[in-house]
Backbone as CSV, one residue per row, in Angstrom:
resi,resn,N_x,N_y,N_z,CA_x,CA_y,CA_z,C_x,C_y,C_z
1,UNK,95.775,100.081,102.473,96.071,101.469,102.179,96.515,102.157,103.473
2,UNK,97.408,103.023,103.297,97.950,103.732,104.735,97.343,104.957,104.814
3,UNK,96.835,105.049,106.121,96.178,106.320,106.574,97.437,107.197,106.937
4,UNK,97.452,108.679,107.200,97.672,109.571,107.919,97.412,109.153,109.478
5,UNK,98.218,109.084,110.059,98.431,109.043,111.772,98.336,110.218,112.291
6,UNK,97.797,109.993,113.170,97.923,111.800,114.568,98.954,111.787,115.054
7,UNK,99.808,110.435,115.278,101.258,110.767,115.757,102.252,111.478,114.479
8,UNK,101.835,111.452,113.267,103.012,112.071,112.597,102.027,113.136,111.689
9,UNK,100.815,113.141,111.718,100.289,114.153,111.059,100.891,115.521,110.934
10,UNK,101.092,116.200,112.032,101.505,117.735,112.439,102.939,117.638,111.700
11,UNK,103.672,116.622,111.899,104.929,116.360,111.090,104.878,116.799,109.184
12,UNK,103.399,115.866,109.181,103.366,115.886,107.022,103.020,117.589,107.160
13,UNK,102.317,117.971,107.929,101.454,119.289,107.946,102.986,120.228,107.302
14,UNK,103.827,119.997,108.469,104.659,121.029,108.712,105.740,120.852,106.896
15,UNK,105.919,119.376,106.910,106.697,118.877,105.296,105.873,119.965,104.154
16,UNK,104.828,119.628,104.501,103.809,119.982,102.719,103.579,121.500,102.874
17,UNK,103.675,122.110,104.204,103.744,123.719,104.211,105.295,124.255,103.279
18,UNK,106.646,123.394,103.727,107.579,123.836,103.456,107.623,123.616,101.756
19,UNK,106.814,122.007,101.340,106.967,122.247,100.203,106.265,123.666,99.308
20,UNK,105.084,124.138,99.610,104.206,124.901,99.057,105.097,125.485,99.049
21,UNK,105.561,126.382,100.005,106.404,127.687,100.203,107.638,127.933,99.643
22,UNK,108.638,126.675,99.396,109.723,126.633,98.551,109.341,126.639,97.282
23,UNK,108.023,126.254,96.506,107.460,126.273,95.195,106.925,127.531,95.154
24,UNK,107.019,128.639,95.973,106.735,130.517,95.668,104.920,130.228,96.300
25,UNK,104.317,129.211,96.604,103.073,129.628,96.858,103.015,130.315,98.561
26,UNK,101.421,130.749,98.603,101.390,131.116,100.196,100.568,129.958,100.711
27,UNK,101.008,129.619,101.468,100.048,128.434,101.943,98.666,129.571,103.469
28,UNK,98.070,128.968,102.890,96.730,129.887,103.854,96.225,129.380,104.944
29,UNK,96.165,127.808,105.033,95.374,126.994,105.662,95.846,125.394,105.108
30,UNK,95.792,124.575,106.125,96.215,122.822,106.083,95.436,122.374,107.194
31,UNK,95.175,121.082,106.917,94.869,120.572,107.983,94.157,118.740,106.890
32,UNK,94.561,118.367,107.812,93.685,116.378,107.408,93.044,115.970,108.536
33,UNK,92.529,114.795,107.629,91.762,113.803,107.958,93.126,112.842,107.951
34,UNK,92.237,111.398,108.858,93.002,110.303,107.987,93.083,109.868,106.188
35,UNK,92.374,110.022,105.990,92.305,109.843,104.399,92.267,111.199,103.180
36,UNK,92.443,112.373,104.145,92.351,113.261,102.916,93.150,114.192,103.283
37,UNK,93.440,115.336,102.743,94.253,116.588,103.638,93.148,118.030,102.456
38,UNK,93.379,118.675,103.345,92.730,120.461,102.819,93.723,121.530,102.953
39,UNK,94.208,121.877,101.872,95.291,123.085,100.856,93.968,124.078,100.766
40,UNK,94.471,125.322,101.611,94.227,126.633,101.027,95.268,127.438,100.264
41,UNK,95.767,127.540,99.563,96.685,128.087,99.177,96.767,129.895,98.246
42,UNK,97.649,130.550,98.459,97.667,131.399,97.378,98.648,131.118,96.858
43,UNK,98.270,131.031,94.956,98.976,130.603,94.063,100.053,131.110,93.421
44,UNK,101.132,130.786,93.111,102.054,131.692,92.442,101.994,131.578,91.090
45,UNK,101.708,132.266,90.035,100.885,131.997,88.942,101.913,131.491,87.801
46,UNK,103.075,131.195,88.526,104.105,130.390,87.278,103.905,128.959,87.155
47,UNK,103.296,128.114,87.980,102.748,126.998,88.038,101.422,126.417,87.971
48,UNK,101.129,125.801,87.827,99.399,125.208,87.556,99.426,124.343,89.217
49,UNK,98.048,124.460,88.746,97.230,124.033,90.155,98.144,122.308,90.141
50,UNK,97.370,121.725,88.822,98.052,120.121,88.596,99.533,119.815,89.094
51,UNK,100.360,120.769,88.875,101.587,121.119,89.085,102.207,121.020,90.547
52,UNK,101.738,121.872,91.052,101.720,121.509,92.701,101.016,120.105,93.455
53,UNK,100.096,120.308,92.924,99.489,119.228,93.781,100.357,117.773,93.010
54,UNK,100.974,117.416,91.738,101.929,116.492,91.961,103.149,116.734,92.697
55,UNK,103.704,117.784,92.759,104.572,118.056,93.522,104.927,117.381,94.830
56,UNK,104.030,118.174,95.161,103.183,117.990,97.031,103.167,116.166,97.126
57,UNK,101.935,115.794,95.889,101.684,114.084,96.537,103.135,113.746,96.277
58,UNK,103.945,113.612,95.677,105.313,113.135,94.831,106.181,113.070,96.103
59,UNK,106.260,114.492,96.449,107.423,114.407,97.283,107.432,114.034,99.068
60,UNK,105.728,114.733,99.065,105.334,114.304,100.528,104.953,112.749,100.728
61,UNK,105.043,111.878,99.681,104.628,110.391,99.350,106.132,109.718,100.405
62,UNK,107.458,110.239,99.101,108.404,109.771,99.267,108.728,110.026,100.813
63,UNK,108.973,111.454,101.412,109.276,111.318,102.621,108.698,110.656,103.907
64,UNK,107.227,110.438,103.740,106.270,109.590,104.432,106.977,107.837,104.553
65,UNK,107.362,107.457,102.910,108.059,106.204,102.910,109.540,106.057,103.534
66,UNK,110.260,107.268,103.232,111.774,107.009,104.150,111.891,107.594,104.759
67,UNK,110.950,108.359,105.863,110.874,108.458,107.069,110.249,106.891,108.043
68,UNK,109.833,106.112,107.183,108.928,105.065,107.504,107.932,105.382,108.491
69,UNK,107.031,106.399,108.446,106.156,106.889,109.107,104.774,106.303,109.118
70,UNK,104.220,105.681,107.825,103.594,104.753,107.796,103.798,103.122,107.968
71,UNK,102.881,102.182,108.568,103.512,100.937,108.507,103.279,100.250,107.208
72,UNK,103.251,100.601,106.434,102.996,99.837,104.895,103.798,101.247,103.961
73,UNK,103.605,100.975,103.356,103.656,101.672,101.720,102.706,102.843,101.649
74,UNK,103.161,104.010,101.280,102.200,105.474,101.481,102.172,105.818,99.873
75,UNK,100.874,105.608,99.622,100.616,106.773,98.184,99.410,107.564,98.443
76,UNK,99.172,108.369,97.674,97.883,109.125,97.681,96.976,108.420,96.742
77,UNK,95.893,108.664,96.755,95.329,108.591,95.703,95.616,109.073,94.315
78,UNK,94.809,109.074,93.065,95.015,109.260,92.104,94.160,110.974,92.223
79,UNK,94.393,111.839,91.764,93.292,112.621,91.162,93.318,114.077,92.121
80,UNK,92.703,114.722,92.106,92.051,115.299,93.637,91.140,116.917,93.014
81,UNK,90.748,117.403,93.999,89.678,118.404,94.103,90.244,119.853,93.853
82,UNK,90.402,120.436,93.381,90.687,121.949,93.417,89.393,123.323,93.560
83,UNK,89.286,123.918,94.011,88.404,125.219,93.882,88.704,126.120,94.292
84,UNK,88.566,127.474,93.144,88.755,128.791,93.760,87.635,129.528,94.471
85,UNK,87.807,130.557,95.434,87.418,131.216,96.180,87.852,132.555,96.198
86,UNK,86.558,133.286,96.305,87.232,135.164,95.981,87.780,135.700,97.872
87,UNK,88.406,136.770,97.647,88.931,137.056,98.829,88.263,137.360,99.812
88,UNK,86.444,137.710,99.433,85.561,137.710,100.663,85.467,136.520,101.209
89,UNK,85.923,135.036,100.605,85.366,134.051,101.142,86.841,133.472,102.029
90,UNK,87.905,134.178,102.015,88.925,133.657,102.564,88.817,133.346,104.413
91,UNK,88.337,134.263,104.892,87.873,133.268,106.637,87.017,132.448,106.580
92,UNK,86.007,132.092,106.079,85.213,130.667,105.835,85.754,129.830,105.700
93,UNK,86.863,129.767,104.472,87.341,128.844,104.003,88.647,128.426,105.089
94,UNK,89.267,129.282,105.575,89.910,128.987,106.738,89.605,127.853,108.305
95,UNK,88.881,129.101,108.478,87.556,128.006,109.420,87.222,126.676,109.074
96,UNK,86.424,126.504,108.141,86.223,125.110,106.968,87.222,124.330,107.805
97,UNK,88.807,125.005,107.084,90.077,123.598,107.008,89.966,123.330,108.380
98,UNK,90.106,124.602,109.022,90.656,124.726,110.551,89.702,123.412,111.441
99,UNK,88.240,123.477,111.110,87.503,122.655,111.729,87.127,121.096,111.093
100,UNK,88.341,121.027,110.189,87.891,119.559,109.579,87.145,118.221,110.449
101,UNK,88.067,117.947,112.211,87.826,117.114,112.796,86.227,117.229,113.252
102,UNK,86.095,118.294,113.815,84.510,118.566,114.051,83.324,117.843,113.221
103,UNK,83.674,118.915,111.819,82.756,118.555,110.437,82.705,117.501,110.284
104,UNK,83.886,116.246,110.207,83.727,115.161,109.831,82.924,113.863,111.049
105,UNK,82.844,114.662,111.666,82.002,113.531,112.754,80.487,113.672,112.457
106,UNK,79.952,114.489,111.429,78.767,114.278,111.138,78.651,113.928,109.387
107,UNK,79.552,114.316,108.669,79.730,114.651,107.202,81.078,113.379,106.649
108,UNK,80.565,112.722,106.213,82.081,111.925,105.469,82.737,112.475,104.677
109,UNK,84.107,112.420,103.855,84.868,112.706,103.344,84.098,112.909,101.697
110,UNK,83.019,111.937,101.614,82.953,111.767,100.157,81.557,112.384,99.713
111,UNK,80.769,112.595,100.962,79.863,113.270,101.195,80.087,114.433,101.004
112,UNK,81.251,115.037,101.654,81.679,116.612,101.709,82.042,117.103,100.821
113,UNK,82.422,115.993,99.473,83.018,116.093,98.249,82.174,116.106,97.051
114,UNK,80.902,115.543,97.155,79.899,115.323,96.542,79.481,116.720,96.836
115,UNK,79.545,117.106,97.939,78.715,118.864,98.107,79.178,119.476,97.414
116,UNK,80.515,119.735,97.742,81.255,120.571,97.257,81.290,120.733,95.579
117,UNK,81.210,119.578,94.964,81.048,119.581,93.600,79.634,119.681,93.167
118,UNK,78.966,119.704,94.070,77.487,120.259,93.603,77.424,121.936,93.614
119,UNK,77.571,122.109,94.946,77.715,123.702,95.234,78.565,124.607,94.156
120,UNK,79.400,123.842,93.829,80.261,124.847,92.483,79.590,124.450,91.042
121,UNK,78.786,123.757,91.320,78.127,123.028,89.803,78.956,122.460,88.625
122,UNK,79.515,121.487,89.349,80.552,120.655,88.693,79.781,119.272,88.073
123,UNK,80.067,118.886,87.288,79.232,117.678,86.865,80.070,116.359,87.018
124,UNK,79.494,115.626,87.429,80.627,114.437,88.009,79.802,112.724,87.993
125,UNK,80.867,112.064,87.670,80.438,110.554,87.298,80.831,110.020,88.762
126,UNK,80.005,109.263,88.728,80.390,108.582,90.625,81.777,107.353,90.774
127,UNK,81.809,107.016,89.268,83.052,105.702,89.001,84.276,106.645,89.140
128,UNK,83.956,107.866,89.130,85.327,109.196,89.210,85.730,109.349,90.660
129,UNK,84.761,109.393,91.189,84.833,109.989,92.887,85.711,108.629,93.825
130,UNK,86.361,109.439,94.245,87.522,108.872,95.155,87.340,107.791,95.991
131,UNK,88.022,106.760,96.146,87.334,105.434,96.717,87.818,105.830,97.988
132,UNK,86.781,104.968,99.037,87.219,104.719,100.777,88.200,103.865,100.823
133,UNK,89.061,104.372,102.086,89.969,103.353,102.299,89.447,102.349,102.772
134,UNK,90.513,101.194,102.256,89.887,99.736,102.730,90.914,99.417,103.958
């Protein structure tokens, strides 16, 4: 499976901002991991959440592959996380993305995901939750 690189990361960052923004959304906040990325977005309400986020994996997939930026074959995963947040919580959630590298040196990806779907009281099967890269 192909990770996200630090040599071309800031590159997808800058791709998947332009996509949001040509699709009418505001993009708020970005930032990844090797294996995951974090969308704050404000939504433009002619599209669905599902909507974008194929968008985004679809097209930021393809340019990852013919840019050949990865050394293998780039897909995303299947699936992914969405949650809203009211406008008091918009600098937290900023912060949050902004400090992903930090957070994750104590918190894993799937750990942080398991919270997160607890904290919103989401009910969730573990054969659902997103596999580690191998």
């Amino acid at each position: 499976m192909a990770l996200i690189e630090n040599n071309w990361a800031e590159r997808l960052r800058m791709y998947i901002t332009s996509i949001i923004q040509n699709q009418g959304h505001k993009l708020i906040a970005i930032n990844n991991m090797p294996d995951h990325l974090h969308l704050f977005i404000g939504l433009n309400p002619n599209q669905s959440i599902s909507e974008i986020v194929r968008f985004v994996k679809s097209d930021s997939s393809e340019w990852i592959n013919r840019q050949k930026l990865a050394n293998e074959k780039f897909l995303w995963q299947d699936g992914y996380g969405a949650f809203s947040h009211s406008k008091s919580q918009v600098d937290k959630v900023v912060n949050y993305i902004a400090n992903q590298q930090e957070h994750h040196q104590k918190t894993t990806f799937l750990d942080e995901y398991r919270k997160m779907l607890n904290d919103f009281n989401i009910e969730f099967d573990e054969q659902y939750i997103f596999k580690l890269p191998q």
